[in-house]
C-alpha positions in Angstrom: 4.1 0.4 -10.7 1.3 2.3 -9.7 1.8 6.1 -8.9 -0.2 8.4 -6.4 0.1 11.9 -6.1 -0.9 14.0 -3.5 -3.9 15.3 -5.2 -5.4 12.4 -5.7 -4.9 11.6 -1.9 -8.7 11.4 0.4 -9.5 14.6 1.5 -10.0 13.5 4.8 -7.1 12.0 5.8 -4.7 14.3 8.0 -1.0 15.1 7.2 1.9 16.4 9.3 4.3 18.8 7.7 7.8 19.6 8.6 8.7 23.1 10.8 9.4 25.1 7.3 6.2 23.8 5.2 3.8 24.9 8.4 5.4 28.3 8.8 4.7 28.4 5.4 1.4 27.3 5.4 0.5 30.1 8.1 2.5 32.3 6.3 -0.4 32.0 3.4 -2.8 32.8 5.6 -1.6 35.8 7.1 -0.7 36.8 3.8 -4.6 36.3 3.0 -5.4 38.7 5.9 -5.0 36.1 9.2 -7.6 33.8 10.4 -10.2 35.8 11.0 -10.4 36.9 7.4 -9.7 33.5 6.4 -12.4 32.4 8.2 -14.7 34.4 7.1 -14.1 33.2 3.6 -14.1 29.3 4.0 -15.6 26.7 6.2 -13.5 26.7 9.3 -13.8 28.0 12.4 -11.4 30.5 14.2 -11.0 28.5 17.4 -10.1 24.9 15.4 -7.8 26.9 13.2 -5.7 28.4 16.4 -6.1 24.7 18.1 -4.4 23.2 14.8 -1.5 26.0 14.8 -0.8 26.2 18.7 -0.7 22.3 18.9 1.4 21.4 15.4 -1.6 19.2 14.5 -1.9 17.2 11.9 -3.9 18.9 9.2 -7.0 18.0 6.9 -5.2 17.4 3.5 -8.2 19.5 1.8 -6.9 22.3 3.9 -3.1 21.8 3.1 -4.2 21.5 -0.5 -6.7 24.6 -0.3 -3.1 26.7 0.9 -0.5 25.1 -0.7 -1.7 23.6 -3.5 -3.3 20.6 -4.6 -0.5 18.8 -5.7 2.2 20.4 -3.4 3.6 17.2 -1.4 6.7 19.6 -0.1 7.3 18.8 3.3 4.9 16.3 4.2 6.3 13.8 6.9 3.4 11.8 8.0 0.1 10.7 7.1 -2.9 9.4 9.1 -6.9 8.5 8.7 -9.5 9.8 11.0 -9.7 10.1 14.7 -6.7 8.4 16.6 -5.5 5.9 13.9 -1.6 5.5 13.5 0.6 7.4 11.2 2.3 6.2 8.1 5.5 8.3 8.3 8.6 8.8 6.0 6.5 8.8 2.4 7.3 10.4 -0.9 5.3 11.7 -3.4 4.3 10.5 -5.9 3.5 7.1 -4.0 4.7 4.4 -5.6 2.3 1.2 -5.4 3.5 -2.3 -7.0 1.1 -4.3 -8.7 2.0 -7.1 -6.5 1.4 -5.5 -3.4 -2.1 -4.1 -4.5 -2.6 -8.4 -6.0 -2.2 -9.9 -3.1 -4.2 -7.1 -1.0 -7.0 -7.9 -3.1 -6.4 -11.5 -2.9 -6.0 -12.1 0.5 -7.0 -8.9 2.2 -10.3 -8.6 4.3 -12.2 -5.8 5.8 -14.2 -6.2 9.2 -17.2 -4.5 10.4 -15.2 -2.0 11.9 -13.4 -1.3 8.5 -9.9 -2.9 9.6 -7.8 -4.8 6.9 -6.4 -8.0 7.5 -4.0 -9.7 5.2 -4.4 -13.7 6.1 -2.2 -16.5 5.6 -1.2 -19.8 6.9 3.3 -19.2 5.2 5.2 -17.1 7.1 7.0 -16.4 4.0 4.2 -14.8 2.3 3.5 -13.0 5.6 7.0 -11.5 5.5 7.1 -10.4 1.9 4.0 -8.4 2.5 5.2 -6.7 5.5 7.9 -5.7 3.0 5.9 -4.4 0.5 4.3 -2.0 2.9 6.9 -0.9 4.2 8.5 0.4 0.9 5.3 2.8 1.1 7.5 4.4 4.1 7.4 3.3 8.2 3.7 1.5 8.1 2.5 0.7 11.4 0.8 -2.7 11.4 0.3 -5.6 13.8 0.8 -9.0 13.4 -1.5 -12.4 15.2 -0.9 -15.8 14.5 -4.1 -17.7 15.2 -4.7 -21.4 14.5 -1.5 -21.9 12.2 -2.6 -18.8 10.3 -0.9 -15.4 10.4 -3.1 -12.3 10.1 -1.4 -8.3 9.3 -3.4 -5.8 10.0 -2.4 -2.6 8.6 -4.1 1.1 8.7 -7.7 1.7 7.0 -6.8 4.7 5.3 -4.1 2.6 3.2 -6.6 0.6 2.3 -8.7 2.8 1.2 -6.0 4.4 -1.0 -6.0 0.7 -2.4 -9.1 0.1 -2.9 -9.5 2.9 -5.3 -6.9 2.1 -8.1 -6.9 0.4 -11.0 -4.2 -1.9 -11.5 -3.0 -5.1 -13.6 -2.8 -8.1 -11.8 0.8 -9.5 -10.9 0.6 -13.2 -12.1 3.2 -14.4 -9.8 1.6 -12.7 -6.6 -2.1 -14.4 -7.9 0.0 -17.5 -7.8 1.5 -16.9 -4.8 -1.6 -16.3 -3.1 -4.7 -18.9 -4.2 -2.8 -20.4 -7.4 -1.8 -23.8 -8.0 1.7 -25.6 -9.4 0.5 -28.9 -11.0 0.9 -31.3 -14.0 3.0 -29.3 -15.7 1.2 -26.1 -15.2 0.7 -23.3 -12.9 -2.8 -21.7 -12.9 -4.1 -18.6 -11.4 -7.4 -17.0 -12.2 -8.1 -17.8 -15.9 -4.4 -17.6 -16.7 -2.7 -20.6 -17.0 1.1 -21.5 -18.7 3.8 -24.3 -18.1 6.2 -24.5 -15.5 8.7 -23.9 -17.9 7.8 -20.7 -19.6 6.8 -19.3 -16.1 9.1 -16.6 -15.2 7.9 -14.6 -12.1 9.4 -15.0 -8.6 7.2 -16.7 -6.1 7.8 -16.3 -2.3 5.3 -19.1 -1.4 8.4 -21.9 0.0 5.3 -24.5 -1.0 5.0 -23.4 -4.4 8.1 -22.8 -4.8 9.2 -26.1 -3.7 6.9 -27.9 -6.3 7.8 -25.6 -9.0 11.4 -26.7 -8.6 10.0 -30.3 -8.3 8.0 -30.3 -11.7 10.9 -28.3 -13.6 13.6 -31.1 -12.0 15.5 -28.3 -11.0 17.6 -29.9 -8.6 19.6 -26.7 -7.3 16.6 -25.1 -6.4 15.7 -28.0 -4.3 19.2 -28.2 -2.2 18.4 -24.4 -1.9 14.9 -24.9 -0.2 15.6 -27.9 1.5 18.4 -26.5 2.6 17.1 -23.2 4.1 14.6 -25.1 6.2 17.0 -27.7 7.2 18.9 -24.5 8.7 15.7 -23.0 10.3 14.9 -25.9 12.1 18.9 -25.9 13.1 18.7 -23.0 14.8 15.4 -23.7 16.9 17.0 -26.4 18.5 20.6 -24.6 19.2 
């Protein structure tokens, strides 16, 4: 597990706090003489601060941190990137990021021109287990396509540019899950490689899974897949 704290957090991004934490905030700043004086002092004007306090904007985390501290998370509710890009709401601080989630984003995640990420895949399993592991971050707005037997999650770019800036180990099973293979005995991802046997991760790929039950003749397993698709396809036709 990878942990965030708020300091470490883009200054540009934008934060909402709760009722108490932005009476406090403007509490600071009449403590520090009001806005005009405050103005005077840093780089903000007096007509965007009024705009941001009249309106209950959400604020530049460089000035949240400039009032209340840099690593003071108290009362944050919501973040968002620039311009009119969707909140992430309901986080705590520290964040906690798992390794898997930040493998498979740089496994299978890609960034257009326009600096959208897109998580691809063609298993709706994997699909669902990494609209999980975003939304243990808090409630992450994303959108999901399905286009030529492949489904695409697109998610918000300031996330991913939180995740673009750690340094994490890679989660073997989640490499596996995502361009690994399960074959002759083995099950290789990147330059790793050990035997079906000795491999102890949970996959969520139901293909890999499947042959992973198949090579350790694990015959439970098998009923249990089998099984679960057998019931899927039951209850598209009921």
């Amino acid at each position: 597990m990878v942990l965030i704290e708020f300091s470490e957090l883009p200054e540009d991004l934008r934060v909402k706090l709760s009722e108490d934490a932005e009476d406090e905030l403007w509490h600071r700043i009449d403590e520090f003489g009001g806005v005009k004086e405050f103005t005077d002092h840093f780089e903000y004007s007096s007509s965007k601060l009024y705009n941001w306090k009249n309106k209950g904007s959400f604020l530049p985390v460089k000035f949240v941190k400039r009032l209340m501290g840099g690593n003071n998370a108290k009362g944050i509710q919501a973040i968002k990137g620039r311009s009119r890009s969707k909140a992430v709401e309901g986080l705590e601080f520290p964040l906690e990021l798992s390794e898997e989630l930040l493998t498979r984003v740089e496994s299978s995640v890609t960034v257009n021109n326009e600096g959208i990420p897109t998580y691809t895949t063609d298993e709706r399993s994997l699909a669902d287990r990494f609209r999980e592991l975003l939304m243990q971050l808090g409630t992450v707005p994303y959108s999901t396509y399905s286009r030529e037997g492949r489904l695409e999650i697109r998610y918000p770019k300031f996330l991913q540019e939180i995740f673009e800036r750690i340094e994490f180990e890679k989660d073997f099973a989640a490499l596996v899950d995502e361009q690994g293979t399960v074959e002759n005995g083995k099950i290789k991802a990147s330059e790793k490689e050990v035997s079906v046997q000795e491999f102890s991760g949970k996959l969520y790929s139901r293909e890999k899974k499947f042959e992973l039950a198949l090579q350790r003749g694990d015959k439970e397993a098998l009923t249990e897949i089998i099984g679960g698709e057998a019931s899927k396809v039951q209850s598209l036709i009921e």
